[in-house]
VEXVOTI-347598 format. One record per residue (C-alpha): residue in one letter; x, y, z. Coordinates in steps of 0.1 Angstrom, whole numbers, plus 5000, padded with zeros to 4 digits. Layout:
AXYZ...
END
This chain:
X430258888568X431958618551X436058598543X437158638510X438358288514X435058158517X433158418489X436358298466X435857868472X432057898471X432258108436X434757828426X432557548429X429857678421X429857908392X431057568370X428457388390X425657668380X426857728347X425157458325X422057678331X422757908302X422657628285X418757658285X416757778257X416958188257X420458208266X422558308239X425458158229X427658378226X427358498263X427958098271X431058128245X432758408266X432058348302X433657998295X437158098305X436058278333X434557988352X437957898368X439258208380X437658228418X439657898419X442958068404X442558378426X441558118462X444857968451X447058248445X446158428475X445158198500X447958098528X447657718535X445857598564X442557798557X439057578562X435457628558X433157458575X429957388560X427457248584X424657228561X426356988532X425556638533X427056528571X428556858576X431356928546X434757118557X436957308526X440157388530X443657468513X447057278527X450457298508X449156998486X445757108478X446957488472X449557338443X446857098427X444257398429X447057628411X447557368383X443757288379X443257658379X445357738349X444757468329X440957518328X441757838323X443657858294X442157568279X438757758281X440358018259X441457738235X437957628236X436257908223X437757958192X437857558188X434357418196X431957498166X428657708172X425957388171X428057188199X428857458219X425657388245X426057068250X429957088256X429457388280X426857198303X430056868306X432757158307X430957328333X430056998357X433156858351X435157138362X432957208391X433756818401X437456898397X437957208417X435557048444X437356718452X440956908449X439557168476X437156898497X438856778530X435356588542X435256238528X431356268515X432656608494X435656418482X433856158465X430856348453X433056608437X435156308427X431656138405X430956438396X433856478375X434456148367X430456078348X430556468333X433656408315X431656118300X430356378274X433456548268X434656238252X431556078235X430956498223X432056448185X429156168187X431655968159X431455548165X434455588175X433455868201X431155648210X433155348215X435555528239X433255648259X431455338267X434955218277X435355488299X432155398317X432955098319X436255128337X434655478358X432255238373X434254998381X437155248398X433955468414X432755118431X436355048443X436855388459X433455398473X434055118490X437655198504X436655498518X433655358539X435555078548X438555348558X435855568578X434555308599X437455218610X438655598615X435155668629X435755998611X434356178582X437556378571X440156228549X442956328571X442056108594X442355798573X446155708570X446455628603X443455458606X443855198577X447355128592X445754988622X442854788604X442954448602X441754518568X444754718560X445554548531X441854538518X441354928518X444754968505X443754738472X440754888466X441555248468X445055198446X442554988422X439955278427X441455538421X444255398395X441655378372X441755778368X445355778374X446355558343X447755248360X448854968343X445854718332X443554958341X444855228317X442455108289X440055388286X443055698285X444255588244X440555558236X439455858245X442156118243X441956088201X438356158199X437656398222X437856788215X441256898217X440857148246X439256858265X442256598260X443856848276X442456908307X441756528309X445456428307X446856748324X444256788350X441656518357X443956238360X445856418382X442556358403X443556038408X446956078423X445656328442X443256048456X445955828466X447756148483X445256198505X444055858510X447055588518X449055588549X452255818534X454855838569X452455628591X454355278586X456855078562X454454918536X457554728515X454954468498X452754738486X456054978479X457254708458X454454678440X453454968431X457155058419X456754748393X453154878383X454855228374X458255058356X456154858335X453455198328X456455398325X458455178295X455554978286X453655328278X456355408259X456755108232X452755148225X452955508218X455755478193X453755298175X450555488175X449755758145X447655958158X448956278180X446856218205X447355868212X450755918214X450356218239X447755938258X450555648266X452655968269X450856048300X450955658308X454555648307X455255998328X452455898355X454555578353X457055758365X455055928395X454155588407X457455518413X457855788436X454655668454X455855338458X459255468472X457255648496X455055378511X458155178517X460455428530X457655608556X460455838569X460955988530X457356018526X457256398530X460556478507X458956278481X455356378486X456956698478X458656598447X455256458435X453656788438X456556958419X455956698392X452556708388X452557068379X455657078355X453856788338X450056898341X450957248324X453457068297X451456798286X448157028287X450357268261X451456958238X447356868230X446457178224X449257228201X447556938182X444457198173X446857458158X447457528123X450457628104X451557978089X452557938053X455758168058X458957998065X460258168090X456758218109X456257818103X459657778123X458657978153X454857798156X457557448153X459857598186X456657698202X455257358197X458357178211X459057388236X457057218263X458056868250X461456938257X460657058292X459056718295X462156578286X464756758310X465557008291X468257208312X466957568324X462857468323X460557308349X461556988334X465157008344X464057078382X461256798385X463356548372X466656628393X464456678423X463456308416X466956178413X467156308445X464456198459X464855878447X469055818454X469455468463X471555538496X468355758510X466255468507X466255118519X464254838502X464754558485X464054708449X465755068456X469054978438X466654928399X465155298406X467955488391X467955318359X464455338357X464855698357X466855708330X465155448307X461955658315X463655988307X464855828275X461455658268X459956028277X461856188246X460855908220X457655998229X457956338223X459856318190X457356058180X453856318183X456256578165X456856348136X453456248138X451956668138X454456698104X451356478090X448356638106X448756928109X447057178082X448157528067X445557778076X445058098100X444158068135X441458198153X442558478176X441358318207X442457948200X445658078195X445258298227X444958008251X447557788230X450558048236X449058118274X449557748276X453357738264X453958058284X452457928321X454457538312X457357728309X457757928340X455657678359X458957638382X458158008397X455357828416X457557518426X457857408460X460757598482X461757228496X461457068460X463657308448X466357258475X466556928467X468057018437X471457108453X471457438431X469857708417X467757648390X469057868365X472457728377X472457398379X475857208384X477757028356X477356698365X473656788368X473256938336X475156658320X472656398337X469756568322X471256568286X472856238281X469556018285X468156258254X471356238232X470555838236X467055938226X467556128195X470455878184X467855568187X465055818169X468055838143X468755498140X465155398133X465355688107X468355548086X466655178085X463455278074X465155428046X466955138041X464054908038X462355158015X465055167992X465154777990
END
């Protein structure tokens, strides 16, 4: 008899995986309509109740697969989990009746692709899973079937071929010289390789692509403003997550000092990290600006990854502090798009609450003291202090920080000022407005579900934190709203001339 474990990862995978088949003529859709949320909760329940360390082995798929859950996987899985989840709901009352079939049969693969790569420990499962997700989200992008739908989306497939060839390659060229089919055993062995450097490039390049990376961020402002709303979020809050996750598993993390490729990579997330940030306060569109939004905050990520291929022996702290980041951020920024879907209540003080509702998880984003925000980005501080690290380009991190946590609140006062223009009076459907406040509600007490050692990097209690902390959380957004303020009083000014 099998586990629950097992019943719980094999419904996860493949319920998504099978679920395009009632996409066939003599389904209905209306069954289609309300199983869609359902699809990720094997997945939510495997990683609610599942202690890490669990495997399956499956000796039947492809060279023998092996499953499993660790501390990393398990918080990935969590975040995947809810997002799907409540974006599903979203999606229901959002998708219209005569597109529904067709964007169930991409929902359904490309979930399947991203709970299977964020469960698969077995190289040839990793990057299946990995495709999978990658060319089904194709027709999440290109569904509206608009030119400019279209336009993204052959961007997109551009770039996913090009990434898809790079990590392909990496990870053959990582397994030979492992002479192992599991990812676990790859660190170590590209280390040792005299092609070190070679893998390293191509799986960065590789999976960077998903991961928003500087120069090969093209696709992510293309495509987040065309596609459905419940599907920009998953994309940003989820899938590119994917990538990062790639890198996780992937590069050697604690196995040697890498300062060349630390260095790096910590340039390649300063420059997605500002650079994100003075595109998308341009942009007009919601969307786009949410897009370099999740430029410029995975920008920040990448600066923790290159911190931790320099400084091997902080690899683990800040591996750590990654995880605790990707969920705060993965739940926030999947609540901001959604918010972009909503309508308006035509009562004042109604109007006002949907407007704190919307902001809510923006500010989190920001460092807002007493959210999730406040405890990923102190735990970064903390991970990041210059006399815990020791590199040549340690000393320029903690100003980075702060410009980014600036940068991070422009953003986010930008795609407000930009929803006052979009955004329509109306009623929402019951559903759609279901999985938006489900969204807000799990971003905001995402930190219940924080790692133990994240959160003791903190120095306090997160409903406590100390004044200094507290103070280096607010002052970067009182810069923020007084430059927002600024801009405010000269465009008057240049109006009125």
């Amino acid at each position: 008899m099998m586990a629950p474990e097992s019943v719980l990862v094999l419904l996860a995978v493949c319920l998504p995986l099978l679920y395009p088949v009632m996409a066939l003529p003599g389904c209905g859709v209306k069954a289609m309509r309300y199983t869609l949320p359902l699809l990720p909760l094997p997945a939510l329940l495997l990683a609610l109740g599942t202690e890490p360390g669990w495997q399956l082995e499956l000796p039947w798929l492809l060279n023998g697969g092996l499953w499993g859950i660790d501390e990393l996987r398990r918080l990935f899985l969590l975040l995947t989990a809810v997002l799907w989840t409540v974006a599903g709901i979203y999606a229901v009352g959002y998708v219209k009746a005569h597109h529904f079939r067709r964007f169930c049969v991409c929902w359904g693969l490309t979930l399947a692709g991203n709970l299977g790569l964020t469960v698969a420990v077995d190289i040839a499962s990793f990057y299946s899973f990995f495709a999978l997700m990658t060319f089904a989200g194709y027709g999440l992008i290109v569904h509206e079937g608009t030119g400019e739908a279209v336009r993204a989306g052959r961007v997109y497939l551009m770039m996913a071929v090009l990434g898809e060839m790079a990590i392909l390659a990496g990870l053959l060229l990582a397994s030979a010289a492992a002479d192992s089919q599991m990812l676990e055993d790859l660190p170590a062995a590209i280390v040792d390789s005299p092609q070190r450097d070679l893998m390293i490039a191509l799986l960065v390049a590789g999976f960077g692509v998903k991961a928003g990376l500087p120069l090969l961020h093209f696709w992510l402002p293309l495509a987040h403003p065309v596609a459905p709303t419940p599907a920009s979020a998953v994309l940003s809050g989820a899938m590119i997550k994917a990538g990062l996750l790639g890198w996780l598993v992937t590069l050697p993390f604690g196995e040697a000092a890498l300062p060349g490729w630390g260095a790096l990579m910590i340039v390649a997330g300063a420059i997605g990290s500002l650079g994100a940030a003075v595109m998308g306060v341009c942009q007009r569109l919601p969307k786009a600006v949410l897009a370099y939004s999740s430029i410029s905050q995975m920008g920040l990520i990448v600066l923790m990854v290159g911190a931790a291929l320099a400084t091997p022996e902080r690899a683990p702290v800040l591996v750590s502090v990654i995880a605790l980041y990707v969920l705060h951020h993965g739940m926030a920024k999947g609540s901001l798009f959604l918010s972009a879907g909503v309508s308006l209540p035509s009562e004042p003080m109604r109007r006002a609450v949907v407007w704190l509702l919307i902001a809510l998880p923006g500010l989190s984003l920001a460092g807002l003291p007493f959210t999730s925000g406040a405890l990923a980005k102190l735990a970064m501080k903390e991970g990041l202090a210059q006399d815990k690290l020791d590199f040549a380009l340690a000393v320029y991190l903690s100003p980075l920080m702060t410009a980014g946590a600036v940068a991070t609140l422009l953003l986010v006062l930008r795609y407000l000022w930009t929803l006052t223009h979009t955004l329509e009076t109306g009623r929402n459907p019951p559903i759609l407005a279901a999985g938006w406040l489900a969204a807000i509600g799990m971003s905001l007490v995402a930190f219940w579900w924080m790692p133990w050692d994240a959160e003791d990097l903190v120095k306090s209690p997160v409903w406590l934190p100390a004044p200094y902390q507290v103070w280096a959380l607010v002052w970067p957004m009182l810069i923020a709203i007084a430059l927002t303020a600024l801009t405010i009083l000269v465009r008057r000014s240049v109006k009125q001339r």
